[in-house]
N, CA, C and O of each residue as an XYZ file, in Angstrom:
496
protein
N      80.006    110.533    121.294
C      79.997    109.441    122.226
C      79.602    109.977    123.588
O      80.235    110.940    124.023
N      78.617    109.450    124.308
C      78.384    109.913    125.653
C      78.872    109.323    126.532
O      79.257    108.189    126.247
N      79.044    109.728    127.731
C      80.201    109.666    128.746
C      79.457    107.985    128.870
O      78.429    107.502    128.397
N      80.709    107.364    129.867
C      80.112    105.964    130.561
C      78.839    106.351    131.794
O      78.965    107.327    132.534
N      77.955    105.666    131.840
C      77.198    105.578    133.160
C      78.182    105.622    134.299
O      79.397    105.505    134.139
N      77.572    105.802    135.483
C      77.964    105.931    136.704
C      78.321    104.466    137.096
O      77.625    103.473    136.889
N      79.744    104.530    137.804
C      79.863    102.977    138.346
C      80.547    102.331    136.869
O      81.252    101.353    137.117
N      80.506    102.542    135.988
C      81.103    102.070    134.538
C      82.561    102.526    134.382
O      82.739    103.617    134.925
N      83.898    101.900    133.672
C      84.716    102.288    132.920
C      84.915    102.147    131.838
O      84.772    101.086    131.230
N      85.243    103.073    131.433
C      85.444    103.651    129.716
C      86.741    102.173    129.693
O      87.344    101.670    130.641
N      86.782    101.882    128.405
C      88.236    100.673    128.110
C      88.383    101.373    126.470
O      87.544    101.565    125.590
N      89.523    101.576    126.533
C      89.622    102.269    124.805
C      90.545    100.720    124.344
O      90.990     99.847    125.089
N      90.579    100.802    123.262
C      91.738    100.152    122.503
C      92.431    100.742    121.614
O      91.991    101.792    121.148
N      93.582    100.260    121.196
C      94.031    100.623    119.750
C      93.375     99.652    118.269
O      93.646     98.455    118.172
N      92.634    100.271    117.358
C      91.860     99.768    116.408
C      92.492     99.385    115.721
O      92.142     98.397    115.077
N      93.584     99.907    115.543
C      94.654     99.778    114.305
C      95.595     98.395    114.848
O      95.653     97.463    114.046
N      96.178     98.267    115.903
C      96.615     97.439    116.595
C      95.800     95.931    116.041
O      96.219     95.099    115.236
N      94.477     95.959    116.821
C      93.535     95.128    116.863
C      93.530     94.441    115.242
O      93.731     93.315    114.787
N      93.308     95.300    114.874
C      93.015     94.973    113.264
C      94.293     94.343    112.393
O      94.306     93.397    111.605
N      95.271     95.156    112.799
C      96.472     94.473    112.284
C      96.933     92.548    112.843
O      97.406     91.618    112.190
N      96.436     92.676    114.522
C      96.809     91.356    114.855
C      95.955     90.165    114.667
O      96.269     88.980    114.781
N      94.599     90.796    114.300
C      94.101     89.985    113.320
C      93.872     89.505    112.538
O      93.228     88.461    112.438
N      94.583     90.465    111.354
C      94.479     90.584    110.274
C      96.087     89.349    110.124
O      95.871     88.575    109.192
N      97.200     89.125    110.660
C      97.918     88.629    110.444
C      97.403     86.991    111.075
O      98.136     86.023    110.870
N      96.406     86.875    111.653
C      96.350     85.268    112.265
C      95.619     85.301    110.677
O      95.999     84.646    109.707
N      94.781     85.998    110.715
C      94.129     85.631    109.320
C      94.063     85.245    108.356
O      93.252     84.568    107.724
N      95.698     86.036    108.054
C      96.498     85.527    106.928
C      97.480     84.247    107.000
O      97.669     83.443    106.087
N      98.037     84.233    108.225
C      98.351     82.778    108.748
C      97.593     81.923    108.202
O      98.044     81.328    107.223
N      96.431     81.661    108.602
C      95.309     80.776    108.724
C      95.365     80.694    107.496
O      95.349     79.472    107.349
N      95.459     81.449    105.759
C      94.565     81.410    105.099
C      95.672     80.767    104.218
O      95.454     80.513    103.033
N      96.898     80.499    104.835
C      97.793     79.124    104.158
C      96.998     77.869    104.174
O      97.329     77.157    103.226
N      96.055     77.339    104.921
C      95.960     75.914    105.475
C      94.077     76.189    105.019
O      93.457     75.132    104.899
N      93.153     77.653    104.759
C      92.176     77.767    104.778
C      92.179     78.939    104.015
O      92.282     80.079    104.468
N      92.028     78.524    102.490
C      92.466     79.543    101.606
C      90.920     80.385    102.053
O      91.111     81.595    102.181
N      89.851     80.066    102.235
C      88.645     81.228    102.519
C      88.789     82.430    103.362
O      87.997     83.367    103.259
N      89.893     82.431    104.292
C      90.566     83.247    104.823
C      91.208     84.600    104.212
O      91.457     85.638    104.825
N      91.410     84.313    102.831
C      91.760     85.618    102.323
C      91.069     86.619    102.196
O      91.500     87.763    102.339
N      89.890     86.317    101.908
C      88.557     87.685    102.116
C      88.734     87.982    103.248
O      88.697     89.212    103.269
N      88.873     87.684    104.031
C      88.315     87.852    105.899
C      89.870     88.684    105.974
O      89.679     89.742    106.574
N      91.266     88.550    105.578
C      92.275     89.052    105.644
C      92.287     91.095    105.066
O      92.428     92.213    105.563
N      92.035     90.432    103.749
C      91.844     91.519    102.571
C      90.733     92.820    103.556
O      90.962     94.025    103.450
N      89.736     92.340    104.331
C      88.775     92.679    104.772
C      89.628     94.009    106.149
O      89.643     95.225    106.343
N      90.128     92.917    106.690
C      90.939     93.557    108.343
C      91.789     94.121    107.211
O      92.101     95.217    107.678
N      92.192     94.064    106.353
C      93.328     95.297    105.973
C      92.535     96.629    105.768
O      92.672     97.637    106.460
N      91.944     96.524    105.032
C      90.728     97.813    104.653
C      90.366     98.076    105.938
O      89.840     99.143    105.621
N      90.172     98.025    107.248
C      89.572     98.406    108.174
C      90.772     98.883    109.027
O      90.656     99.857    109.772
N      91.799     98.263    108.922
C      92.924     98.849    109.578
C      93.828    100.102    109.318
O      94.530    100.785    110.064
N      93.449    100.164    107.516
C      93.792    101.650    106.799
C      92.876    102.656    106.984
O      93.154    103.855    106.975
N      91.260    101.951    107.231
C      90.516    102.908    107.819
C      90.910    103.583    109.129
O      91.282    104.749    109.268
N      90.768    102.670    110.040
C      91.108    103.419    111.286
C      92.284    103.967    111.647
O      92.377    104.381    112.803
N      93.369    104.081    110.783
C      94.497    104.632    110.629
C      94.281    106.256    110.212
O      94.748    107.258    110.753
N      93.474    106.138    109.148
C      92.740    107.510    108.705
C      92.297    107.988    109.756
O      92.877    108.828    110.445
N      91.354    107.556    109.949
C      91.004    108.181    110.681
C      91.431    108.821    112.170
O      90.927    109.809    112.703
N      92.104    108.290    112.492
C      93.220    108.385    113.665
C      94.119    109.830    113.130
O      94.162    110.845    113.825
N      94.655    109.737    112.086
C      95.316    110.745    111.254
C      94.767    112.184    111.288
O      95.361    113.230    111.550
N      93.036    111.892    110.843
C      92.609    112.970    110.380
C      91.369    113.259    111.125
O      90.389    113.431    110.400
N      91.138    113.371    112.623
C      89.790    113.451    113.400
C      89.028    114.928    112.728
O      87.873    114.873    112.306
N      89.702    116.006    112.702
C      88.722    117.006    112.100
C      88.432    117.181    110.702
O      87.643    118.084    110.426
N      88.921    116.487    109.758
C      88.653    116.222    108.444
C      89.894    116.246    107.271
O      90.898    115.665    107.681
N      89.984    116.631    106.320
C      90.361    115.849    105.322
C      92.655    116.777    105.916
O      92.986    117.914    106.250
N      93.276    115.794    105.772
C      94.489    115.792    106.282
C      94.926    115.734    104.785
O      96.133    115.825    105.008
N      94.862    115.666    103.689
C      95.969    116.127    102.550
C      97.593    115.030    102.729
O      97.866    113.883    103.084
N      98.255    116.144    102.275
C      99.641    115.540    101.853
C     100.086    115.386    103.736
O     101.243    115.016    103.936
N      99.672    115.514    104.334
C     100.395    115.546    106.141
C     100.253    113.916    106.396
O     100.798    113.316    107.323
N      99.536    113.415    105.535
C     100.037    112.183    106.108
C     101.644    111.667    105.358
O     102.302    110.756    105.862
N     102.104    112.430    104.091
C     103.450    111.709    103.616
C     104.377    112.312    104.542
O     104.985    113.240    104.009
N     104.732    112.085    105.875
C     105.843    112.984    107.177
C     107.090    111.974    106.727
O     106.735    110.976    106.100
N     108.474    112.127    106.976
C     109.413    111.063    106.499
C     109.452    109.708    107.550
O     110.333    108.848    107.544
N     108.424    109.748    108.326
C     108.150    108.550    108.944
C     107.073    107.645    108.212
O     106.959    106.537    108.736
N     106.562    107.789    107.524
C     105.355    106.944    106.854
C     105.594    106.789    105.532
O     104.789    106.115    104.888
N     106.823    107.420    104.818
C     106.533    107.155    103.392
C     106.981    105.533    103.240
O     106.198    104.834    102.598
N     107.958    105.015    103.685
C     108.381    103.471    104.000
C     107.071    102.218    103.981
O     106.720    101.195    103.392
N     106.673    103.181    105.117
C     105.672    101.991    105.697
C     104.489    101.693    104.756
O     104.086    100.607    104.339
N     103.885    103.377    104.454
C     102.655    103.273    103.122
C     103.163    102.605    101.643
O     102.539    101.819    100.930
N     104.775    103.304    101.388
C     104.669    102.328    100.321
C     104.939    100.567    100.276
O     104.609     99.786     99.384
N     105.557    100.320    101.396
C     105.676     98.710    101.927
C     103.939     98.196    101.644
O     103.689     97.206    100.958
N     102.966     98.955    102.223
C     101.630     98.497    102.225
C     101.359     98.513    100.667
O     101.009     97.418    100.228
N     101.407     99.059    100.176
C     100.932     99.501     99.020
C     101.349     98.919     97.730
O     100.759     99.069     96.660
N     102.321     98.307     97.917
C     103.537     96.905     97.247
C     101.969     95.396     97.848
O     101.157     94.738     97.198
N     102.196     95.471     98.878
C     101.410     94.375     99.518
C      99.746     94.274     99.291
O      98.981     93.314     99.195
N      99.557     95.727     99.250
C      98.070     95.629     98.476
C      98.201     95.569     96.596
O      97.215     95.815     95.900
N      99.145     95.317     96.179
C      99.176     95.329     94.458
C      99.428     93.655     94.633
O      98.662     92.961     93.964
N     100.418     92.950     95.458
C     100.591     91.906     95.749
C      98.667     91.214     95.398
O      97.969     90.786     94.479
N      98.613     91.511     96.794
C      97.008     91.178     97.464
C      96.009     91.051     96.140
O      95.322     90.092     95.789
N      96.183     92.440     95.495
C      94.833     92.389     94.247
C      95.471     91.597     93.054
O      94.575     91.011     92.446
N      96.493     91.413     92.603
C      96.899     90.933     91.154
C      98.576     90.487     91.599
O      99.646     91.093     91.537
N      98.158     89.069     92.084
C      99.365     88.672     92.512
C      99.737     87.618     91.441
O      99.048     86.854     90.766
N     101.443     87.908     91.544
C     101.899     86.642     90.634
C     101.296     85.211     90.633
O     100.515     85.077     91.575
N     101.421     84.109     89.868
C     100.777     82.959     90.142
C     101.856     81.875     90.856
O     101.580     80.686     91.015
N     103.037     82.447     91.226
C     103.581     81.393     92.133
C     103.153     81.901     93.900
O     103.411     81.237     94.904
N     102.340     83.458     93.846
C     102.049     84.351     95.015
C     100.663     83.888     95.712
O     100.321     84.004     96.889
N      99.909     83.274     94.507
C      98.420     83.017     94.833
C      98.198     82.154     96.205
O      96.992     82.122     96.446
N      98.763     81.628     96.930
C      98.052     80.581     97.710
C      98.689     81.854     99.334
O      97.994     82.240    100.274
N      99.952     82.117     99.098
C     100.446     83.400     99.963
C     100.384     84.706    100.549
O     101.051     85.233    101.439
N      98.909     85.321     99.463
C      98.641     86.421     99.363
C      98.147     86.889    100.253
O      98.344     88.064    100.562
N      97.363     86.084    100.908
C      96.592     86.814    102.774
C      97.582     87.172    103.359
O      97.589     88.232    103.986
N      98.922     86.155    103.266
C      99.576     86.254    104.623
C     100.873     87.536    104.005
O     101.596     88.211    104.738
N     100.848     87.556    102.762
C     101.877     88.960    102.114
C     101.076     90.233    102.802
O     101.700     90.991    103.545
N      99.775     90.427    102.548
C      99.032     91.752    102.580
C      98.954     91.801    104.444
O      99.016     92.923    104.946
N      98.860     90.937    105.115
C      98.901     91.462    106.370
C     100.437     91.469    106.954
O     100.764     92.033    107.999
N     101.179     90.857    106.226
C     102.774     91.196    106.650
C     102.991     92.276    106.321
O     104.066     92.669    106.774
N     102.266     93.281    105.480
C     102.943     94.391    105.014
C     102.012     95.229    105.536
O     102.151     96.229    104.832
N     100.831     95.553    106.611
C     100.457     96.054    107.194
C     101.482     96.481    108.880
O     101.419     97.364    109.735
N     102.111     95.587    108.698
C     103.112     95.694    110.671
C     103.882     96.868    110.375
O     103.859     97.638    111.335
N     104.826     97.466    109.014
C     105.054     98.537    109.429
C     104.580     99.564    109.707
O     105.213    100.420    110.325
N     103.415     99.711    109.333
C     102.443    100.942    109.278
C     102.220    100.883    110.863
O     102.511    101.761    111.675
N     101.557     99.475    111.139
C     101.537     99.802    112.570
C     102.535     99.828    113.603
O     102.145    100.152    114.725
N     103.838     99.529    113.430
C     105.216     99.645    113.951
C     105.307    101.371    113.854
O     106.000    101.810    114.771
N     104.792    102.374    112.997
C     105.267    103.570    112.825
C     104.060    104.670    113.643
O     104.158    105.850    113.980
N     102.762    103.529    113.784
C     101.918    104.317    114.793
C     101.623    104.089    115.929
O     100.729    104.732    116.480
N     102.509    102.825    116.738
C     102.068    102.199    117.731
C     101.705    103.256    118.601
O     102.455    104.232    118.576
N     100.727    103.293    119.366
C     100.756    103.867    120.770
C     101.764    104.347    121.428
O     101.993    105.545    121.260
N     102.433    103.760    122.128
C     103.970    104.295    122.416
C     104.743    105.405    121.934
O     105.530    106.071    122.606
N     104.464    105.555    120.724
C     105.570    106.477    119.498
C     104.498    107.892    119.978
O     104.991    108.877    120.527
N     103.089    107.795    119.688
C     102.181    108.818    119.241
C     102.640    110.070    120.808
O     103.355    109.514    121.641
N     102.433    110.895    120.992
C     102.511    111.926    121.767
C     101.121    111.919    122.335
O     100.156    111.696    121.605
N     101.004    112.141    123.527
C      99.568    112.046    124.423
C      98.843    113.505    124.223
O      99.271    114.658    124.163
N      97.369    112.827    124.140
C      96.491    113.918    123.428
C      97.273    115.824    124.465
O      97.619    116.933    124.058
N      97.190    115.208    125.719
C      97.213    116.568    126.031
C      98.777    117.166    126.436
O      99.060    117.891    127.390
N      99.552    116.697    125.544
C     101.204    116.524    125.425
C     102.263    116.459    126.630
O     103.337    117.021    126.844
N     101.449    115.486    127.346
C     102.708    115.061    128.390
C     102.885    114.036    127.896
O     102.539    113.766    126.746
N     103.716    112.928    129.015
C     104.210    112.039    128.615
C     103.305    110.439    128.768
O     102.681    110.083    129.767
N     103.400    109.963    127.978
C     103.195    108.347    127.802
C     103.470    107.682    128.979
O     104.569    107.739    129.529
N     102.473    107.018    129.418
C     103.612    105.861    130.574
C     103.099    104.477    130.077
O     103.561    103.440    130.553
């Protein structure tokens, strides 16, 4: 990534954040607008992406992502993505809004806040 131009500011976000709070209107929505579940299913996959990747910037991270802070949250997701792909038939019309409810702990366990600042002082 090259620096901003002169006179420009850099604006970062959190991806994972982003993706998650979309991913839950999404699934909201996809009670009242069942076409919504692709578009849900979709922000989940992109939110486990950028989670990875967040995890693992110089390459492949192994077993360091199971720390006793994430095993909860991945398997909560991971209940919610079996939900999501092959859900019961009283689950079917619910399933957007199961798979992005079970994305918040993951991001409850990486919020910004929690993470330690790249160059290890403190957060404000």
């Amino acid at each position: 990534m090259s620096p901003a131009p002169e006179g420009w500011r850099s604006i970062g976000f959190d991806a994972l954040g982003l993706a998650v709070g979309t991913a839950l209107v999404a699934g909201a929505l996809s009670l009242v607008a069942p076409f919504l579940i692709a578009l849900t299913g979709t922000l989940a996959a992109l939110s486990v992406a950028s989670w990875t990747m967040v995890q693992s910037p110089g390459g492949f991270a192994g077993w360091r992502y199971l720390t006793r802070d994430r095993i909860a949250p991945l398997t909560i997701l991971c209940a919610g993505s079996m939900v999501f792909l092959l859900p019961p038939r009283e689950l079917v019309s619910v399933r957007g809004l199961l798979l992005a409810l079970s994305l918040v702990p993951l991001w409850w366990a990486e919020r910004p806040a929690r993470r330690p600042a790249p160059n290890g002082g403190e957060r404000k």
